[in-house]
Structure formats: C-alpha cells, structure tokens
C-alpha positions in Angstrom: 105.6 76.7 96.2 104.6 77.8 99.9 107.0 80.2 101.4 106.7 80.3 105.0 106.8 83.4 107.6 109.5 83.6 110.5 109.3 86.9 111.8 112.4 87.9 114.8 110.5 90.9 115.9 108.5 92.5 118.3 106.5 94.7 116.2 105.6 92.5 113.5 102.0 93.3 112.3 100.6 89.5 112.7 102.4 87.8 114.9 105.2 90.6 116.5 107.2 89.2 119.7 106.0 85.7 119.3 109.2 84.5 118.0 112.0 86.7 119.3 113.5 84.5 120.9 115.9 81.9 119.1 114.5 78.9 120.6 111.2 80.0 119.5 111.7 81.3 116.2 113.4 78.2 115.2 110.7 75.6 116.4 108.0 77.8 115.1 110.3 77.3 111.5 110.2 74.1 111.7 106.7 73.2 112.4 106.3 74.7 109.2 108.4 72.2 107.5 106.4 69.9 109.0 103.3 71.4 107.8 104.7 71.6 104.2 106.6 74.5 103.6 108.8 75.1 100.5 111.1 77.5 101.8 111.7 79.6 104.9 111.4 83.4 105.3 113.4 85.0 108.3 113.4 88.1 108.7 114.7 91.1 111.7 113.3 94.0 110.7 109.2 94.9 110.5 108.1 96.2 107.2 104.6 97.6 107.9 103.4 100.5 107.6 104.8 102.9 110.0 107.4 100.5 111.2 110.6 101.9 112.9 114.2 101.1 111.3 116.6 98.5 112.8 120.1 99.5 113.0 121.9 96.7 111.2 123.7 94.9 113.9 120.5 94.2 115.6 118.8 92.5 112.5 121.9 90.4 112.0 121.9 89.1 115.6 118.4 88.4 115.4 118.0 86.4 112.1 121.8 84.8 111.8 121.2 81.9 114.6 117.8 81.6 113.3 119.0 80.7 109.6 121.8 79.1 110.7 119.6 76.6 112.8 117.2 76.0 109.9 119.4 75.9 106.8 120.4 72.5 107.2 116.1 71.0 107.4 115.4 73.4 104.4 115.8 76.0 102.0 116.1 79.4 103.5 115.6 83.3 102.8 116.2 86.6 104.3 113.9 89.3 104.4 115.9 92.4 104.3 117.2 95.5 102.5 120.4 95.5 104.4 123.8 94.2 102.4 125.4 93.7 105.6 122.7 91.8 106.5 122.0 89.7 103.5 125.2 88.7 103.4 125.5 87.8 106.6 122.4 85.8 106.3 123.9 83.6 103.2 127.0 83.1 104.9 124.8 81.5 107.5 123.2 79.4 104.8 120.1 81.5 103.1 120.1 81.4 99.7 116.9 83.8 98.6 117.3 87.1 99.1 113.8 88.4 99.8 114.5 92.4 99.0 111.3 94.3 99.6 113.2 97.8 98.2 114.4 96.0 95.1 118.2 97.2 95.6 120.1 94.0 96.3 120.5 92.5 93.5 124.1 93.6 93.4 124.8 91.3 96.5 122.4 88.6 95.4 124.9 88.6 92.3 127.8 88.4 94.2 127.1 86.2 96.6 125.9 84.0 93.8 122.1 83.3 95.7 118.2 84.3 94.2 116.9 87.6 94.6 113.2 88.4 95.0 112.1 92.3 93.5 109.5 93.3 95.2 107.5 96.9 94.5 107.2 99.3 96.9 106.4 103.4 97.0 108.0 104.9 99.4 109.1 103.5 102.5 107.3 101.5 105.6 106.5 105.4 107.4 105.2 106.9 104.2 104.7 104.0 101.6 100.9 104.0 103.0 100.2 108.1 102.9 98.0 108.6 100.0 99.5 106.4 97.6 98.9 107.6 93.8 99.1 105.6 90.4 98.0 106.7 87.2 97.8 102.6 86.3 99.2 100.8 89.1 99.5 97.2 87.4 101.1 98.8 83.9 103.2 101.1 86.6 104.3 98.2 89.2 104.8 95.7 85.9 107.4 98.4 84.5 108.9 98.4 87.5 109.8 94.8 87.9 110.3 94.2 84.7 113.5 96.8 84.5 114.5 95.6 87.7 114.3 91.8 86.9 116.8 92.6 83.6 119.3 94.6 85.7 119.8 91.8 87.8 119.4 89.1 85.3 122.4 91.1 83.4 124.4 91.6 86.5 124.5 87.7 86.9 121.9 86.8 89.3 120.5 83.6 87.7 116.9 83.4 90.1 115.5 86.4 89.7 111.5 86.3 91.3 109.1 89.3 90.9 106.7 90.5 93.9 104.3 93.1 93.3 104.4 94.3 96.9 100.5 94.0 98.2 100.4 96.4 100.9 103.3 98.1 100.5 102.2 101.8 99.1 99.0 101.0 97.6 95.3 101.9 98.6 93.2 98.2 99.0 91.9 99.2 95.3 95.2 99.6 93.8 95.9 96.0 95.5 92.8 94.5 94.6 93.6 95.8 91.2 97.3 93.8 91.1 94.9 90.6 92.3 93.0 91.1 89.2 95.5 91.1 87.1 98.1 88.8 88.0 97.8 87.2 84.7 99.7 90.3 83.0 102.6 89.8 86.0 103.0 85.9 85.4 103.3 87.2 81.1 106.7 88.7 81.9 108.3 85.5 82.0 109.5 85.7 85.6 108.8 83.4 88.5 105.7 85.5 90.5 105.7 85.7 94.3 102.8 87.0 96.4 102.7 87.9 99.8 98.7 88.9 100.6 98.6 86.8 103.8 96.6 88.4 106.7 97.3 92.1 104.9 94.6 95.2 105.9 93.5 95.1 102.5 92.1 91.8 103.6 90.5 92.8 106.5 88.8 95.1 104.4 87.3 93.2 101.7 86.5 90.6 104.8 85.1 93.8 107.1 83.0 95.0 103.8 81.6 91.8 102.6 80.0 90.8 106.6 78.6 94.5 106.3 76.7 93.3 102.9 76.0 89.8 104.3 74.4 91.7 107.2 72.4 94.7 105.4 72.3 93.9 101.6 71.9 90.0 100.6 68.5 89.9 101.8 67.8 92.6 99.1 68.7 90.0 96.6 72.2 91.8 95.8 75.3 88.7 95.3 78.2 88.7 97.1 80.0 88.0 93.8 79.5 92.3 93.1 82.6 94.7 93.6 83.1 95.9 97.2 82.8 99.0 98.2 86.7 99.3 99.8 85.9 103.1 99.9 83.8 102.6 103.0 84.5 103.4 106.7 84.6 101.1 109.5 87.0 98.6 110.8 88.8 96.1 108.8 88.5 92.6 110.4 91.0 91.4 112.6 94.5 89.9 111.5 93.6 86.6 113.4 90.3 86.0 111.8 91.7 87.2 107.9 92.3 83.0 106.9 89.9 82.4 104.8 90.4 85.6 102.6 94.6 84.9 103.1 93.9 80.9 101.6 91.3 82.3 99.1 93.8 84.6 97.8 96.7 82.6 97.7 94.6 79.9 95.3 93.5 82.6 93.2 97.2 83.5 93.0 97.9 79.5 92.1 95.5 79.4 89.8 97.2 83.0 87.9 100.3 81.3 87.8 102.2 82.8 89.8 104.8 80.5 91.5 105.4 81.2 95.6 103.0 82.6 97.8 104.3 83.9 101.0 102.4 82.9 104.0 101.7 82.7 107.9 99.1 79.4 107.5 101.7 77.0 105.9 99.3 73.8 106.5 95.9 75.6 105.3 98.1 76.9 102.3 99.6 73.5 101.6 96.0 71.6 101.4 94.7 74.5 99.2 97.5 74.0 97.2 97.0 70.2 97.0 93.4 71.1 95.5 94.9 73.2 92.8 97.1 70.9 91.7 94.8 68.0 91.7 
C-alpha cells in the first residue's frame, strides 16, 4: 500500500506552506488518488526536528475541512498526537490514526478506527540531540512490539507498527532499521515506513556523489558501506527521489506493508514492478 502525504503547514520540512490553504491541500490530495494512492495522510502539525508545537485548536482547523473534503474519494488518516484532534479528525471521516508518539491508542480504541505506533526518542526539539542506542533495532522492536499488544488488548483491531526513520536516530541507527526490516515484518504486525525525502537520505545521496566523484575511479564499488560519519552537506530534499523510491522497494521487498510517501506516482510504478 502507498500512503500519501498532505501536509497543512507552513513549516513542513519538504513541502511546508504549499498546501495551507484548503483549496490547495485538498486538490494536491486528490491528485494523489489519481496517481494511485492507497490512503491519505493529513496532517496540521510539523514533526521535524526542531519543529514548534501547534496549540490544538489550530491543527483541528487546519486538517478537519481537509479530511472532510477527501473522505468520501478515499481512505483517510491523521497525523497527530492530539486526542482532541484525532477525534476530531474521525468524526470528519479518518479512520487511521497515524500517532508518531505511540500514545493514542486509547482513542483509536474508542473511536473504533486503526492506529499506527510509530517509534520515536524524545520529541521533534530534542529527538535529534545525540540520539543513543545500545541495539537500536532489538530496542525500537521492543518498543512496538509492547505497544502493539496494549492496543491490541484495549480493542483496537488494526494495529500497524512504524519504526520512526528520522525521528531520534543518527543516519546509522536508521540505516541500521533499513537493514533489518525483516526482523520488524517477523512480529506479525502490518509494517509501515515513512523514509521519503528524510536527511538520512540526503546523506547516503550527498556521500555516495562524493565517492562517484573521488573513489570509483580507484576501482572501489558503490555497493561498499558509506561512510555517513562524514561532513559535508546532505543533498537537497527536492533532488532525494531516487534514494526515497529505492528505499520504499527495498521496504516492499522486506515485507513491510505501507510506505508513506511524497512521490505517490513514482511509488505506485515501483510498486507495480515489485509485484509483477
């Protein structure tokens, strides 16, 4: 399944204050039906690194039109970590609760919708301070896996799991997840994956033009572990598609179930080929 982004804010790290308006927003969801999209994430409130809080009343009035408008051309989820907000959004017709601090599955359970857990240490200003494992995908697999029973035993019958790339982890720790999705998809829960357009892209896309550059003609492959210890600056987020589609088919390919992207159409024909 291909989840698709609607983002109603301005300070979005891809594509903040393109869709803030309604109008907008709501078109821009439903070219991605068009393009292929299994489901439709809207959310109010930025979740990257360093972003500010929205008081609640704000996120409501920005994502309730926008899922009311789109609920009736196809499935629809909220991204937040608000009650208020979530169940606002389901009484406007979401039914995925797309919970990046793993607490709502109370609310998922009484409003009787799904409920995506995702990982995350710490919060959007300090998840990305020096974030420390000892065995991040034993550690992030523990995790999910208690908070996937809690729900399942408070009633929530679609329960999904979500790693969190990006969301207090170095690019190694992330990279590590990516390596090991296999161990994720072995819990028994449906996987999703947001790695679209992430830093941790821009990385491995910044460090392997540096090699292309200085190294290849040495005879070294590309195929070797980066170095995502080096300095320099990751690529841009407009320019990270072909890492954002490579990922998302490696994901496929692991098993897990719903990647969560920006490129619906790219993601949709990479799909296609995995399938086929």
């Amino acid at each position: 399944m291909v989840m698709g982004i609607v983002n109603v804010t301005p300070d979005s790290f891809s594509d903040g204050g393109r869709y803030v308006d309604v109008d907008a927003a709501v078109a821009h969801g439903l070219r991605l039906v068009e393009e292929g999209a299994d489901i439709i994430d809207v959310g109010g409130e930025s979740t990257r690194p360093g972003a500010a809080a929205v008081p609640a009343e704000e996120e409501k009035r920005r994502v309730v039109p926008v899922v009311e408008a789109l609920a009736g051309h196809i499935r629809v989820s909220v991204d937040t970590t608000k009650p208020e907000v979530a169940r606002a959004a389901v009484a406007a017709g979401a039914t995925l609760l797309n919970d990046v601090s793993a607490t709502l599955d109370g609310v998922a359970a009484a409003c009787g919708v799904g409920w995506i857990a995702m990982h995350r240490q710490g919060t959007p200003a300090s998840m990305q301070v020096e974030p420390r494992y000892d065995d991040v995908v034993a550690e992030v697999a523990a995790f999910l896996q208690q908070r996937a029973e809690v729900a399942r035993d408070q009633g929530v019958e679609e329960v999904w799991i979500d790693p969190g790339i990006g969301f207090g982890k170095s690019a190694a720790h992330n990279m590590s997840l990516l390596r090991r999705l296999d161990h994720l998809v072995a819990l028994g829960w449906p996987v999703a994956l947001g790695t679209s357009r992430k830093a941790t892209l821009g990385r491995v896309l910044a460090e392997s033009d540096r090699r292309g550059r200085v190294e290849l003609g040495a005879g070294r492959s590309r195929l070797e572990p980066l170095d995502l210890r080096a300095e320099g600056e990751p690529v841009a987020v407009g320019d990270r598609l072909e890492a954002s589609v490579a990922t998302a088919t490696w994901a496929m390919r692991a098993g897990v179930a719903m990647v969560r992207v920006h490129d619906v159409l790219a993601t949709v024909q990479a799909a296609t080929v995995v399938a086929g």
